[in-house]
C-alpha positions in Angstrom: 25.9 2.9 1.1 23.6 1.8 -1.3 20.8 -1.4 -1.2 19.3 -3.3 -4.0 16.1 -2.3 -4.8 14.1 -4.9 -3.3 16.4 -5.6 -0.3 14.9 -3.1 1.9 12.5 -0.8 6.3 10.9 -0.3 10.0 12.1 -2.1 13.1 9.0 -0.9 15.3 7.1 2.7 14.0 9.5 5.4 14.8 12.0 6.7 16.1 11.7 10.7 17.7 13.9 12.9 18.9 14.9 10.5 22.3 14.7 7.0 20.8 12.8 4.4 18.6 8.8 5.1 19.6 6.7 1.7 19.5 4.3 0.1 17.4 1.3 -1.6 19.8 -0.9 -3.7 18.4 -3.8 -4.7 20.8 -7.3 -6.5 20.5 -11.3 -6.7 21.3 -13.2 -5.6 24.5 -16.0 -7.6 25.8 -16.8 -6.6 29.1 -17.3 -2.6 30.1 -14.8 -2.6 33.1 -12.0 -3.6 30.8 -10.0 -0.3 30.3 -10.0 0.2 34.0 -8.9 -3.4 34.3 -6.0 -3.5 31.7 -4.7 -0.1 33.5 -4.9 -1.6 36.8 -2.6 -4.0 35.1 -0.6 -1.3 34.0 -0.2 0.2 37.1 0.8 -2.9 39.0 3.4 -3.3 36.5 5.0 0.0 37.1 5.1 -0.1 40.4 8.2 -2.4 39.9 9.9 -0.3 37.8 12.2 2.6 39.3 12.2 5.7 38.2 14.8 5.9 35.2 16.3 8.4 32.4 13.0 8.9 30.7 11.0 9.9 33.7 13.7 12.7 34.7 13.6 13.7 30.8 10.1 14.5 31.1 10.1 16.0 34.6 13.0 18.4 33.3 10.7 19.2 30.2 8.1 20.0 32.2 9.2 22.4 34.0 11.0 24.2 30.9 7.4 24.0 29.0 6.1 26.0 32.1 8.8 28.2 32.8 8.5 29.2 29.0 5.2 28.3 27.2 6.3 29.3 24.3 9.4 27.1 23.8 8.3 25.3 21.1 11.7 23.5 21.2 10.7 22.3 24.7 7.3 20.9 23.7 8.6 19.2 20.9 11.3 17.3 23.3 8.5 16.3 26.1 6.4 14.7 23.4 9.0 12.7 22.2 9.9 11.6 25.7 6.2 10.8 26.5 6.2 8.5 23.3 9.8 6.8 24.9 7.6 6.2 27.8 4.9 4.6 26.1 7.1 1.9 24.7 9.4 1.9 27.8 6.0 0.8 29.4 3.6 0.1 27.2 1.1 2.4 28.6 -0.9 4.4 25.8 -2.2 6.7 28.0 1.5 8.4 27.1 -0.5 8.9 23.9 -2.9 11.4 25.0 0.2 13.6 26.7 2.1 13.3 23.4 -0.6 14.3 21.4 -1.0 17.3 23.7 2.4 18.6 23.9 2.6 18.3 20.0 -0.5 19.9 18.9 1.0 23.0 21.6 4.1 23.1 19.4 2.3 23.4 16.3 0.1 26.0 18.0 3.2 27.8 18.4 5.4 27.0 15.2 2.9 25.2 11.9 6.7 24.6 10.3 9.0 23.4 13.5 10.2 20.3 12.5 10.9 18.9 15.3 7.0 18.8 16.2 5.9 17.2 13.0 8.2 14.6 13.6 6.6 13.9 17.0 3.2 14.3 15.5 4.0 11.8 12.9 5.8 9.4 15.0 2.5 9.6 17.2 0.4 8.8 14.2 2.6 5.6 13.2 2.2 4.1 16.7 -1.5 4.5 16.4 -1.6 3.1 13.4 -3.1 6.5 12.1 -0.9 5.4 9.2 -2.4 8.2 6.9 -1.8 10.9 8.8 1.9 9.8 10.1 2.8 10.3 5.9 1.2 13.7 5.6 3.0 14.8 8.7 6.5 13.2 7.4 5.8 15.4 4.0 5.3 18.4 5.5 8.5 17.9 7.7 10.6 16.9 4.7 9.7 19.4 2.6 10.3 22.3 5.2 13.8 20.6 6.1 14.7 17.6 3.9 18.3 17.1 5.8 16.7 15.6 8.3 17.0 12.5 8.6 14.4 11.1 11.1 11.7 12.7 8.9 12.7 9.5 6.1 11.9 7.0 9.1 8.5 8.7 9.7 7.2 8.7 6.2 9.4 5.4 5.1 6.9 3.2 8.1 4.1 4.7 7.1 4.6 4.0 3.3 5.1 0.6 4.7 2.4 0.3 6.4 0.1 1.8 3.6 1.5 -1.4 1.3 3.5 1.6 -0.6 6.2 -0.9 -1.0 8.6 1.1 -3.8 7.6 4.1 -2.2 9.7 2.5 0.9 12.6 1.5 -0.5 13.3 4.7 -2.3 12.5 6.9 1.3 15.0 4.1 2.9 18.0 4.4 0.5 17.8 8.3 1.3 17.4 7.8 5.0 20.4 5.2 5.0 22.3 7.3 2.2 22.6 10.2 4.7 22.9 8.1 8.0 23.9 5.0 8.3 22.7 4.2 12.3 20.5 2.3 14.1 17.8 3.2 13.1 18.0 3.4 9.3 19.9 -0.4 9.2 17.0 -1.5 11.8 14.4 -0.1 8.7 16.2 -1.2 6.3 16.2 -5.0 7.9 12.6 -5.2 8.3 12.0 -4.5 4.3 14.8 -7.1 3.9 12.7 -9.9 5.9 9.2 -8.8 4.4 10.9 -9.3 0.8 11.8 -12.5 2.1 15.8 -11.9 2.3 16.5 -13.3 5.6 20.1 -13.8 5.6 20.2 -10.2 4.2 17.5 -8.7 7.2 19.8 -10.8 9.7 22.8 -9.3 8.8 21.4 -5.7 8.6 19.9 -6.5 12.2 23.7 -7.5 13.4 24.6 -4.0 11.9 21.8 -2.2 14.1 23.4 -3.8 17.0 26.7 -3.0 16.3 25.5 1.0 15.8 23.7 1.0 19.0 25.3 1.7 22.8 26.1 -1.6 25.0 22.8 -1.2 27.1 20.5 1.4 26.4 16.9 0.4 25.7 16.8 0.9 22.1 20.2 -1.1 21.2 18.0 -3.9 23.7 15.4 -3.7 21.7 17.1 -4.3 17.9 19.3 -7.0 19.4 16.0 -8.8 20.5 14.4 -8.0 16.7 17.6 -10.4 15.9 17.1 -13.3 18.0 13.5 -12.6 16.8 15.1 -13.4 12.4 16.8 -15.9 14.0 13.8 -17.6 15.4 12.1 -17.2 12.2 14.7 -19.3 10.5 14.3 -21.7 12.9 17.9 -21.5 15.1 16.8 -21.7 18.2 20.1 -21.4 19.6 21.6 -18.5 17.8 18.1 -16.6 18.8 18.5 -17.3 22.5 22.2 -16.2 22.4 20.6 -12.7 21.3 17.7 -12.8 23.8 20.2 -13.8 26.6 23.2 -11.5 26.0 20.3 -8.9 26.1 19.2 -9.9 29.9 22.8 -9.7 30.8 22.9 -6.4 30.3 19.4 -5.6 30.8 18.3 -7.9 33.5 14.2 -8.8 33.4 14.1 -6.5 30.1 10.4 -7.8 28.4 10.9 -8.5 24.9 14.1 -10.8 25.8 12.1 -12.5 28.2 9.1 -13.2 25.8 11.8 -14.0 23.2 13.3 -16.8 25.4 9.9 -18.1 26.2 9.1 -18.8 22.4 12.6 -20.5 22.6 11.7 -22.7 25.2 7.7 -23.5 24.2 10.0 -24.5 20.4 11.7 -26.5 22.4 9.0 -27.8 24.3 9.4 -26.6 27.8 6.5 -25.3 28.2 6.8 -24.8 32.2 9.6 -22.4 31.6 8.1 -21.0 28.8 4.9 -19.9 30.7 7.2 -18.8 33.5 8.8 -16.3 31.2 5.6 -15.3 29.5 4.4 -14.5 33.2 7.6 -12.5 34.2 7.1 -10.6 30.9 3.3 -9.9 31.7 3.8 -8.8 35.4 6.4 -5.9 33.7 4.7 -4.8 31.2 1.7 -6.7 29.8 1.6 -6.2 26.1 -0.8 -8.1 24.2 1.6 -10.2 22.0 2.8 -11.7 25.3 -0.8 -12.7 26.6 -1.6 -14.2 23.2 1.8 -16.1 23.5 1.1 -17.5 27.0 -2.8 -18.0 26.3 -1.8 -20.2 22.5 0.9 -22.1 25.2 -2.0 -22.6 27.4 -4.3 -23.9 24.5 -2.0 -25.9 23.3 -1.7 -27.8 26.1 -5.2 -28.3 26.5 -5.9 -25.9 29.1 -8.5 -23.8 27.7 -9.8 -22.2 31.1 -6.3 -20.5 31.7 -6.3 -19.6 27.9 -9.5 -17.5 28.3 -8.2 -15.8 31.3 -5.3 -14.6 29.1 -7.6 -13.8 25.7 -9.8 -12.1 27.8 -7.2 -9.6 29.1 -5.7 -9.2 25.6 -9.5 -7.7 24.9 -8.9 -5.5 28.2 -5.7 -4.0 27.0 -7.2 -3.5 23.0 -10.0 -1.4 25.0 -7.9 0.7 26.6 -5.3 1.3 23.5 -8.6 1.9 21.3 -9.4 4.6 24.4 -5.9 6.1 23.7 -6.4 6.9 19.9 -4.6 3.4 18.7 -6.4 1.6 15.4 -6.5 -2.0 16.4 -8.8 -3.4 13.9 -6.2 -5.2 11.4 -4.8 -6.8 14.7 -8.2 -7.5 16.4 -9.5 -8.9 12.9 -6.5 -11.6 13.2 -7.3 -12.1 16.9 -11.0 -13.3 16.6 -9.8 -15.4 14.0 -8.7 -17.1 16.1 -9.9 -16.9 19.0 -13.5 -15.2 18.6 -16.8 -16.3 18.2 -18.5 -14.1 15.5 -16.7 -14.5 12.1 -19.3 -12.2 10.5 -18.3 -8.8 12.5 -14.3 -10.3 12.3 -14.7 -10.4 8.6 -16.1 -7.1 8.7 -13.5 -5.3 10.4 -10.5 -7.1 8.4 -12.1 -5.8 5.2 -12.0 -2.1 6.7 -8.6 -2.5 8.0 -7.3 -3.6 5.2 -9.0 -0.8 2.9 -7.4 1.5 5.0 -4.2 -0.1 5.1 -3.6 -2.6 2.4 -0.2 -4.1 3.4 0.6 -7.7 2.8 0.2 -8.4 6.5 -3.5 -6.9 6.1 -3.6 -9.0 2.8 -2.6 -11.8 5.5 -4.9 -11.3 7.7 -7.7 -10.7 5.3 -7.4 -13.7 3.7 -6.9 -15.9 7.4 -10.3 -14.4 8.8 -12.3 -14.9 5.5 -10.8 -18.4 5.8 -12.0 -19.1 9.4 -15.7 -17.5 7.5 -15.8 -20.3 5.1 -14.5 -18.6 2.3 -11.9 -19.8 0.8 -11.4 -18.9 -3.0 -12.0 -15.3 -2.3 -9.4 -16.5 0.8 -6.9 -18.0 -1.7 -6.4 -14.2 -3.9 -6.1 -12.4 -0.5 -3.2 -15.0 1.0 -1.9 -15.0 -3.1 -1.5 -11.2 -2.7 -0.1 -11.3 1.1 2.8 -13.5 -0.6 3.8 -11.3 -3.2 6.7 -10.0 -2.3 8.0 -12.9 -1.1 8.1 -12.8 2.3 9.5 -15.9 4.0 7.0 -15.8 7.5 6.4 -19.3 8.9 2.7 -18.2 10.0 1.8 -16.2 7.0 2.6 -19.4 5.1 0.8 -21.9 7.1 -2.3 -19.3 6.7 -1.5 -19.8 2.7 -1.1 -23.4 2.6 -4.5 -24.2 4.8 -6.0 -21.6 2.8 -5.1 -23.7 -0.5 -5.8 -27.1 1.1 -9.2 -25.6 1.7 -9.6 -24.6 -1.8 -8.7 -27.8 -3.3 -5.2 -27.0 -4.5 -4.0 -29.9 -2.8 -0.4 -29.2 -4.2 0.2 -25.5 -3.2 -1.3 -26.3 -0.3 1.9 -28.9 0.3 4.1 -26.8 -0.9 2.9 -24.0 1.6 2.9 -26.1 4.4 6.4 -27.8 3.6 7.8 -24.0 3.6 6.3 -23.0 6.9 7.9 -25.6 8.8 11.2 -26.5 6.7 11.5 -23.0 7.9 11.1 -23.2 11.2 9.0 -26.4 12.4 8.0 -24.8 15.7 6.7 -21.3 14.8 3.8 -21.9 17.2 2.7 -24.4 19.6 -0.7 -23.5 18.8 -0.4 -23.9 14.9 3.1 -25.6 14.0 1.4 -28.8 15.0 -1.7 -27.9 13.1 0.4 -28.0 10.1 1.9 -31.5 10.7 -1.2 -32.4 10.8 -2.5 -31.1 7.2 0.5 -31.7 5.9 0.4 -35.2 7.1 -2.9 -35.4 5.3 -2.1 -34.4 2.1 0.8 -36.7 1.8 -1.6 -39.6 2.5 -4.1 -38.7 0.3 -1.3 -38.0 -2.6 0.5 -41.7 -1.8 -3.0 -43.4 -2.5 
């Protein structure tokens, strides 16, 4: 199967030996309780869930490692279970046991492939993008044929803004297997070259290559209703998020999925229901930003600092566990910080260390919110350049130019955001009407 060049990549950051791994992106602590507090949150919501297929995987694995400690095989299996885990619950303390059990295999066995692929799948989801590539060469060149060592090196090239670099490690990972997981890559690079028909039906083809209900099939079908949302077709994206409940009754990223449905559609109640089902299962901080924006958008700015403030508990505690949050914090206190000096600080860090368009995005939001917007306008210019048809990253663009006096980019940013989808946010879509309003006024006079 071959792609066009530019039509191509990652649905989260990996997948190991048992299943996709996870990509968590968390923010800020403030207050010096706030690990033990996000984990207490953790722990509440695992007390709900039953034990299931993962948990046995690992027990069973644990017992091999210690019956034989020097089954390098049987290390390399319980780290890739520990990093199922971590995205089954989004718990990074998984992390730390990963990160263990893979630096024993390699202890063992420098060249066992198997390990490095664990190693570099544990690199991707803490955003140790760097260190993920160098683990996916080494793998590759010991034992090219495999190919889970292409999605290892083909998110971190993405990650690292190495977009060509993608594509070519996509087509061979896609060339030799055609699955879930390569068509779920190969989507993602679709949607950030701004093909969103082309990531939609790539998406439908992940679906069709996964099982009925296991977690990762759930999890690509809800990466569709997610394109399908993007576009703006609110009903073809809660078809997605609902036929995954059905067969995965309360499963998370559904739920949050169906909230942003129903905040578009502006019931808010039953969208800060779901965001609270969500949460009390596994609160990741992408839901607690969702339901604190709902919150602020409504006006309700107490119950919005509740939520922002245990968004900055839960980036504590992934910081403790080894996970780079900078780039995501950086967009965070944009928003919803109070010190645009130290925010502008970390974004220009992050982004030196990983100079995606989305850090090119971010970059050029927070130096925005800092009063800068020319420097701004080259940074939102660059996070555009590949085309990349994301209702959010063109509202940042379009206020960015409005800022700058380019009063027609500005409208033409702001017309794409929402012609695409004209409730992307309820925090920001209505910001937009706003400017965009504006701008029409002041070009009628």
């Amino acid at each position: 199967m071959r792609i066009p060049s530019i039509k191509l990549i990652v649905l989260g950051l990996a997948v190991a030996l048992v299943g996709a791994g996870a990509a968590y992106g968390a923010w800020r602590a403030r207050p010096a309780q706030a690990p033990a507090l996000a984990a207490r949150q953790l722990a509440a919501a695992a007390q709900q869930r039953p034990v299931d297929k993962t948990d046995q995987l690992i027990w069973d694995y644990q017992q091999r490692v210690k019956a034989s400690p020097d089954d390098v095989q049987s290390y390399a299996v319980l780290g890739a279970a520990y990093l199922q885990k971590a995205r089954d619950t989004g718990d990074p303390t998984f992390y730390g046991k990963a990160q263990a059990v893979a630096d024993a295999a390699l202890a063992r066995d420098p060249q066992n492939v198997d390990a490095l692929i664990v190693a570099g799948t544990l690199a991707n989801a803490r955003h140790q993008f760097h260190d993920a590539l160098a683990f996916g060469a080494r793998a590759r060149d010991l034992n090219p044929s495999v190919p889970r060592v292409y999605g290892v090196i083909a998110d971190a090239q993405t990650e690292l803004g190495m977009y060509d670099q993608a594509i070519a490690t996509l087509q061979t990972m896609i060339d030799m297997r055609p699955d879930l997981s390569s068509f779920s890559r190969v989507s993602y690079a679709r949607e950030l070259h701004g093909d969103l028909d082309g990531a939609i039906e790539m998406m439908q083809e992940a679906v069709q290559a996964g099982g009925p209900s296991t977690e990762n099939s759930a999890w690509v079908r809800v990466q569709l209703g997610n394109l399908l949302f993007g576009k703006g077709d609110l009903a073809a994206a809660e078809r997605q998020y609902q036929a995954t409940l059905a067969l995965l009754p309360d499963y998370v990223h559904a739920l949050a999925g169906m909230a942003r449905v129903r905040a578009a559609q502006g019931n808010t109640a039953e969208a800060a229901a779901l965001y609270q089902r969500a949460i009390a299962r596994m609160p990741l901080p992408e839901f607690v930003i969702g339901l604190g924006e709902l919150y602020e958008s409504q006006g309700r700015a107490a119950d919005a600092a509740k939520q922002y403030e245990l968004v900055r508990a839960m980036e504590q505690l992934f910081k403790a566990n080894g996970v780079d949050t900078d780039l995501e914090l950086a967009l965070f206190d944009a928003d919803h910080g109070s010190n645009p000096g130290a925010t502008l600080d970390l974004a220009r860090a992050a982004y030196a260390r990983r100079p995606s368009v989305k850090a090119a995005d971010t970059l050029a939001w927070v130096l925005f919110r800092a009063g800068q917007p020319a420097e701004a306008r080259r940074y939102a210019d660059e996070a555009l350049r590949l085309g990349s048809q994301d209702a959010l990253m063109l509202f940042h663009a379009g206020m960015i130019a409005q800022a700058s006096g380019d009063a027609a980019a500005a409208r033409q940013r702001l017309d794409q955001a929402l012609a695409l989808n004209p409730n992307f946010s309820p925090l920001f879509a209505p910001q937009a009407r706003q400017a965009l309003a504006l701008l029409e006024r002041a070009a009628s006079k």
